[in-house]
C-alpha positions as a Python dict, from the first residue, in 0.01 Angstrom:
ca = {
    (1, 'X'): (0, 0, 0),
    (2, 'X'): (-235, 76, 298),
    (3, 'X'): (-408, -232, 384),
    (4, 'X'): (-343, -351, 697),
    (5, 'X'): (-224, -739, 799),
    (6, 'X'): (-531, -1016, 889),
    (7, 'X'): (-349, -939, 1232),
    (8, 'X'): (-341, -644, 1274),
    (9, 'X'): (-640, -520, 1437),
    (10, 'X'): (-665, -90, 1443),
    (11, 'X'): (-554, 138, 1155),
    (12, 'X'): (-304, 387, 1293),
    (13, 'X'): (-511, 660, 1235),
    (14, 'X'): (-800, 501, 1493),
    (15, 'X'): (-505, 517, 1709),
    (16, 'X'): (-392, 851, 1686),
    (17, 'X'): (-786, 902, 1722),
    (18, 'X'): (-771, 741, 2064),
    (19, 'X'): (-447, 870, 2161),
    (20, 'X'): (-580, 1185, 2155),
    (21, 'X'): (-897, 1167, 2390),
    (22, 'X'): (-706, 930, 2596),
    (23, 'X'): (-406, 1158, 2631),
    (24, 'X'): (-126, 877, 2783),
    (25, 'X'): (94, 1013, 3074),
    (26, 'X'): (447, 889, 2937),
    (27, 'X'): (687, 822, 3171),
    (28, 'X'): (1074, 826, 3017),
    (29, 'X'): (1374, 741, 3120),
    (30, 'X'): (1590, 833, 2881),
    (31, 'X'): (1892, 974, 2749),
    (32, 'X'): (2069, 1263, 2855),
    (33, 'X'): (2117, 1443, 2493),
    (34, 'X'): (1721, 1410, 2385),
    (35, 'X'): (1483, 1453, 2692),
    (36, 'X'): (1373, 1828, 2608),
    (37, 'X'): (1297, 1712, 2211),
    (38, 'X'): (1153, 1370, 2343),
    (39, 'X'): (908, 1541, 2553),
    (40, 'X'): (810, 1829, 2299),
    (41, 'X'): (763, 1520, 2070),
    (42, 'X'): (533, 1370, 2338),
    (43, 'X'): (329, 1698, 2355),
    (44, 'X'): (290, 1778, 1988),
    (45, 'X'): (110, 1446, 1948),
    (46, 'X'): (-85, 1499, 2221),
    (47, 'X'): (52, 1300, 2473),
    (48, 'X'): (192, 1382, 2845),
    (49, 'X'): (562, 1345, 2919),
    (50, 'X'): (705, 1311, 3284),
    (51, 'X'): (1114, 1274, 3283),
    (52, 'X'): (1070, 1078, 3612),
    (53, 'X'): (1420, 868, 3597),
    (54, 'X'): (1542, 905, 3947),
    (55, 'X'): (1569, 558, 4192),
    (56, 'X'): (1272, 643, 4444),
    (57, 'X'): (1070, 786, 4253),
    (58, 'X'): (1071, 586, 3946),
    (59, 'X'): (898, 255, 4022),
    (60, 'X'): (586, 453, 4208),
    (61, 'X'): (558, 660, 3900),
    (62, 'X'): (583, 408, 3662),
    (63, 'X'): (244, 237, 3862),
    (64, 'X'): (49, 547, 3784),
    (65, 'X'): (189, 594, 3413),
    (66, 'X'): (7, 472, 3105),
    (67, 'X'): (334, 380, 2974),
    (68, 'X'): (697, 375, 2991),
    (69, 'X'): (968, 409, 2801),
    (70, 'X'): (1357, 296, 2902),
    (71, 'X'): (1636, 480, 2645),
    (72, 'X'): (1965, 313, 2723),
    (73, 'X'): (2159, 642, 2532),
    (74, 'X'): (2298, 716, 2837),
    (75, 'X'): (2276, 448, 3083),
    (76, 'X'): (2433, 625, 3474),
    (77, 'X'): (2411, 420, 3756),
    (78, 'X'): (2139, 650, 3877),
    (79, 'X'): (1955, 568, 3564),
    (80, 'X'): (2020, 225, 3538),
    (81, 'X'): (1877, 156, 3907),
    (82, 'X'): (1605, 366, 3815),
    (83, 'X'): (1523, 165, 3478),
    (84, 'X'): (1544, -184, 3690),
    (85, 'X'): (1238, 1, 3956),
    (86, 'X'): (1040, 161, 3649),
    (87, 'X'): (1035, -201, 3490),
    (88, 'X'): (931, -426, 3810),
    (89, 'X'): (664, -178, 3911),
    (90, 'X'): (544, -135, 3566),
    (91, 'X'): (514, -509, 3499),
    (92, 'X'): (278, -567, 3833),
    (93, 'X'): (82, -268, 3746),
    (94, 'X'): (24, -382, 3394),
    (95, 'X'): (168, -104, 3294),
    (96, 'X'): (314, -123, 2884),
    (97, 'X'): (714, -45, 2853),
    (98, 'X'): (926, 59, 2576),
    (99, 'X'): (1302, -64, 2561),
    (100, 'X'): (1514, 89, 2330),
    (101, 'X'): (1866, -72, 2376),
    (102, 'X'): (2077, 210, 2247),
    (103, 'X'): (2426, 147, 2119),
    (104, 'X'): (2374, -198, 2225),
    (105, 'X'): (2649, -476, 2113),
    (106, 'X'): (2996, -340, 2160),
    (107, 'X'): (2935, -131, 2451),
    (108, 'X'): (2960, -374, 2775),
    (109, 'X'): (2769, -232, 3039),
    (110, 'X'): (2420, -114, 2848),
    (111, 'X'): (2423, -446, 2658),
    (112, 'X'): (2445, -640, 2971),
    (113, 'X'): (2169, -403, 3111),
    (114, 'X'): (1926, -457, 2802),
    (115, 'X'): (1956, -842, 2823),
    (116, 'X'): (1864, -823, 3200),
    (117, 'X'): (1544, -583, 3122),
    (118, 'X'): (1430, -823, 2822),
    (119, 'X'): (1407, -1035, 3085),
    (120, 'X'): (1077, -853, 3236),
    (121, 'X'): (954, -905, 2900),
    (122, 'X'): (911, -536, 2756),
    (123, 'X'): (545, -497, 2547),
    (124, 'X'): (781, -297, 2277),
    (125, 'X'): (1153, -320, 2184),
    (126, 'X'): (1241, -18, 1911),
    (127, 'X'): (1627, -24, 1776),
    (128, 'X'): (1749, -23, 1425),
    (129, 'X'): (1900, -366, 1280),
    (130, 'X'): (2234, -435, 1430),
    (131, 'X'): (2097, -309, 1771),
    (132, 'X'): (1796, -558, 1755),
    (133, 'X'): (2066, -850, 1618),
    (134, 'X'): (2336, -778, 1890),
    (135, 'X'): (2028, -774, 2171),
    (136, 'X'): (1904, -1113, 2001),
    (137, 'X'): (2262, -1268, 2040),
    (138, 'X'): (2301, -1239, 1623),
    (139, 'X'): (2546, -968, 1589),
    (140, 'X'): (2789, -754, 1751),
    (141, 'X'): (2625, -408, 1712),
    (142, 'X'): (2671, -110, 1481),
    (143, 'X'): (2858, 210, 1489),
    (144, 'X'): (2768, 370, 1782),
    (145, 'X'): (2407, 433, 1784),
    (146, 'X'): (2404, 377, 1376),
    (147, 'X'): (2311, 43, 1196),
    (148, 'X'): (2590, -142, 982),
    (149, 'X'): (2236, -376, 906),
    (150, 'X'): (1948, -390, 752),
    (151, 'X'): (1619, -420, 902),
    (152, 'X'): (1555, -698, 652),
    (153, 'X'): (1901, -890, 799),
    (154, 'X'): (1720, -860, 1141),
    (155, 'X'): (1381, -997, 1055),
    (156, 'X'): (1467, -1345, 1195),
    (157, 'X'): (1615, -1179, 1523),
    (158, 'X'): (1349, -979, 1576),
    (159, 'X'): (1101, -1257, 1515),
    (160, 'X'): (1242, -1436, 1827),
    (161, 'X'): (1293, -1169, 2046),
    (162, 'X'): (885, -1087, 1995),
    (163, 'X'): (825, -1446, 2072),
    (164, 'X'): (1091, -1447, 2386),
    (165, 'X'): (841, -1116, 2521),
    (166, 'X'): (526, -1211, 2391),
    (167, 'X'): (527, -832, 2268),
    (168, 'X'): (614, -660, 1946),
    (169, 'X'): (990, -588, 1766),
    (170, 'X'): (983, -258, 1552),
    (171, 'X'): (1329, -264, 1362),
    (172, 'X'): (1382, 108, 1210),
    (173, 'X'): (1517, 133, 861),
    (174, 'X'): (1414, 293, 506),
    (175, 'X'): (1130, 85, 544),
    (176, 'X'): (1087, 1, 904),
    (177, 'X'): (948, -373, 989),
    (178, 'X'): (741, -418, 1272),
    (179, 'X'): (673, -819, 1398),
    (180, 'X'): (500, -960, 1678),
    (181, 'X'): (674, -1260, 1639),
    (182, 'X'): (439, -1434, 1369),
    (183, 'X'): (287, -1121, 1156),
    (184, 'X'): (546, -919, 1015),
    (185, 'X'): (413, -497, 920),
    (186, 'X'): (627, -286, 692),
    (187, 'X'): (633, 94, 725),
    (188, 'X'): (774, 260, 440),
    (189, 'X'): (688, 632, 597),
    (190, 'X'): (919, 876, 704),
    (191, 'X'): (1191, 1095, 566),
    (192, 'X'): (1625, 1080, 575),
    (193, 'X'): (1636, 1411, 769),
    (194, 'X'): (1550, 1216, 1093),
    (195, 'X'): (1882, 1076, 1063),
    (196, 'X'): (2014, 1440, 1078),
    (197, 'X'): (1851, 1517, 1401),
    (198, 'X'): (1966, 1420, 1785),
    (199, 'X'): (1677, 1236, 1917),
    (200, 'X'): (1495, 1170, 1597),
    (201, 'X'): (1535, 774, 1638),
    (202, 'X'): (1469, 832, 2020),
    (203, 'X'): (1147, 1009, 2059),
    (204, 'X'): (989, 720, 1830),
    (205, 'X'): (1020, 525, 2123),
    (206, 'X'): (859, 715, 2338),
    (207, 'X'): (560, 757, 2082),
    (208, 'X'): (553, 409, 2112),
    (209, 'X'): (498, 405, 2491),
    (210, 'X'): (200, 656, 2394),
    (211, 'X'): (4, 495, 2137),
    (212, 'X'): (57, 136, 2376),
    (213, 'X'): (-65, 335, 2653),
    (214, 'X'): (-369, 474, 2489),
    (215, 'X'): (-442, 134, 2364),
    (216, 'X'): (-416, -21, 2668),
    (217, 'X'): (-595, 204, 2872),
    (218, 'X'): (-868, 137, 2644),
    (219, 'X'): (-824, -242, 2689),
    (220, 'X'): (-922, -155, 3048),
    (221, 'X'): (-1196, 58, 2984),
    (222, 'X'): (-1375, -214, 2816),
    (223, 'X'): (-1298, -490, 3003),
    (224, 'X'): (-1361, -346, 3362),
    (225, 'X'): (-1275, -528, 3660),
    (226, 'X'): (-1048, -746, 3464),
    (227, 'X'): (-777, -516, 3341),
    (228, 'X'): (-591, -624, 2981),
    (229, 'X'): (-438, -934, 2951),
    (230, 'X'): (-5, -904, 2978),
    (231, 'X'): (53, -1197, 2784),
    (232, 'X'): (-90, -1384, 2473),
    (233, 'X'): (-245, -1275, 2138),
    (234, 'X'): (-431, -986, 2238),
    (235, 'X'): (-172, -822, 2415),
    (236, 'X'): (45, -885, 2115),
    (237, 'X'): (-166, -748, 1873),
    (238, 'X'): (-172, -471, 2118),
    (239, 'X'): (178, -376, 2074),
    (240, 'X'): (161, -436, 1678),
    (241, 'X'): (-97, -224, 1603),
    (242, 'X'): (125, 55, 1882),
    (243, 'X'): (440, -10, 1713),
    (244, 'X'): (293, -12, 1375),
    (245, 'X'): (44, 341, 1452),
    (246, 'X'): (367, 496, 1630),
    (247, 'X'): (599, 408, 1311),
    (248, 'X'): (328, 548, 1027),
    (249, 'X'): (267, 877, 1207),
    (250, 'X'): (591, 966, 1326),
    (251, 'X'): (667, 894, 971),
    (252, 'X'): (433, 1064, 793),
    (253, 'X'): (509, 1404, 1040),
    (254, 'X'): (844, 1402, 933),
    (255, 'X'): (764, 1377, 513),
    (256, 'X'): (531, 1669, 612),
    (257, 'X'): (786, 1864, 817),
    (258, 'X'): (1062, 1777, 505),
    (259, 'X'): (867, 1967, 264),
    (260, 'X'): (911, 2299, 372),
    (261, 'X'): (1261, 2266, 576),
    (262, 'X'): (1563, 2432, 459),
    (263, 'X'): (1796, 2161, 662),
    (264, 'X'): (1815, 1990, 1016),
    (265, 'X'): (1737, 2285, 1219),
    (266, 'X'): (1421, 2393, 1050),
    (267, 'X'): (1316, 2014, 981),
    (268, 'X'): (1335, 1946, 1374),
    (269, 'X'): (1088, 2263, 1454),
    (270, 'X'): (858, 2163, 1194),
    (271, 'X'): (873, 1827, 1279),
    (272, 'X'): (684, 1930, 1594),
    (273, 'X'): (474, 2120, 1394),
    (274, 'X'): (376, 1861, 1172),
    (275, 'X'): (301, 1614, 1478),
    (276, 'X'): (59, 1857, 1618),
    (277, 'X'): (-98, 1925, 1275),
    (278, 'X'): (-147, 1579, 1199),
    (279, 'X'): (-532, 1458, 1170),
    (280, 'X'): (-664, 1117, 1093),
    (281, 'X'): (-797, 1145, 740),
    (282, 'X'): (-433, 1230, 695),
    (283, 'X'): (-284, 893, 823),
    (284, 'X'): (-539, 711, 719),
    (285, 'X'): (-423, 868, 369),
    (286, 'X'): (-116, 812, 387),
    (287, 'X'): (20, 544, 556),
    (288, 'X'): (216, 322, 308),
    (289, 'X'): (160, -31, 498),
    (290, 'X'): (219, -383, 361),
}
């Protein structure tokens, strides 16, 4: 099923259209174990990636950034520090943000981190189910950074938590669900070898920072003098129809990259392949939406 929800206001192939001319500098701090296949990611679609995670440096280059993401894989000090002055200046510069509350729930010091950040009211959290429940107060967390939930068992949770940001909840799964607090999107693309690959839940988040930056960069472009709005219905459908485009097309590149990979190795190379490949007529195609 392809059509999209009353909503939601841009197919994700329009956005992969604009993500392309607009070409969104992504700033991410992020983990450790997936920066180098987080930024190819970035590239292949046709975005910009800048690893700019350093206290200092981080909040002016958030200002400048079309968006940001925060990975809490591996949350240092450094990083964490960093992630608090990325946030700020992003939030006065209008600036969307990502957080993806890794591992969150059992693990002290990130969870208490993520709570403090969904404070600043991020335009996009990404996690699978018992990351989004243990950040909404409704579970204790998974397995490390793998879900003991569904993303059905976390629709109510990540309901609220879209309401408590005034942003948009994408809850990975099978089928991922995507809610901005009152429309709920479900994605059913994408493939089981993503599983099988470091990074493969990570970079999504960071394609999510891209497609919100693209769209609002065009919210500014029409609306000169004004910039977009950071709170109310248009920015949340804003960061449904980012969440929503970042969750078909990642998905869709990795069914294409499937069918010709002999395992995990080969499936992460074509994976990058496939993202670079990847046209609108395509999307547009085959994104299975309802």
């Amino acid at each position: 099923m392809s059509r999209m929800s009353l909503r939601t206001s841009a197919h994700p192939s329009d956005l992969l259209t604009l993500l392309r001319e607009r070409e969104p500098l992504v700033q991410c701090i992020t983990n450790a174990v997936v920066t180098g296949f987080t930024a190819n990611v970035l590239l292949a679609l046709g975005a910009s990636p800048a690893m700019v995670d350093i206290p200092g440096e981080a909040g002016g280059f958030a200002r400048i950034a079309s968006g940001l993401l925060v990975n809490l894989g591996t949350p240092t000090g450094e990083q964490r520090d960093a992630a608090r002055e990325a946030v700020a200046a992003a939030a006065e510069a209008a600036v969307p943000w990502v957080l993806d509350p890794v591992a969150v729930g059992a693990l002290p010091v990130r969870t208490a981190l993520a709570r403090e950040l969904l404070l600043h009211k991020p335009t996009i959290v990404r996690g699978n189910a018992s990351e989004i429940l243990a950040l909404a107060g409704a579970g204790a967390g998974g397995r490390g950074v793998d879900a003991t939930d569904s993303a059905e068992a976390a629709e109510e949770a990540a309901r609220g938590l879209a309401l408590l940001t005034g942003g948009a909840v994408a809850v990975s799964g099978p089928v991922d669900l995507v809610t901005d607090g009152t429309t709920v999107v479900r994605v059913a693309n994408g493939h089981a070898l993503l599983t099988r690959v470091t990074g493969g839940g990570c970079a999504l988040g960071a394609v999510m920072a891209a497609f919100a930056g693209a769209a609002t960069a065009t919210a500014i472009a029409t609306s000169p003098g004004s910039g977009p709005d950071t709170d109310g219905p248009a920015h949340a459908s804003r960061a449904l129809d980012a969440a929503v485009a970042a969750s078909s097309v990642y998905g869709i590149a990795a069914e294409h990259a499937a069918r010709s990979a002999a395992g995990p190795g080969s499936f992460a190379v074509g994976l990058l392949d496939a993202l670079a490949a990847l046209d609108a007529p395509a999307v547009r195609a085959e994104a299975r939406l309802s």
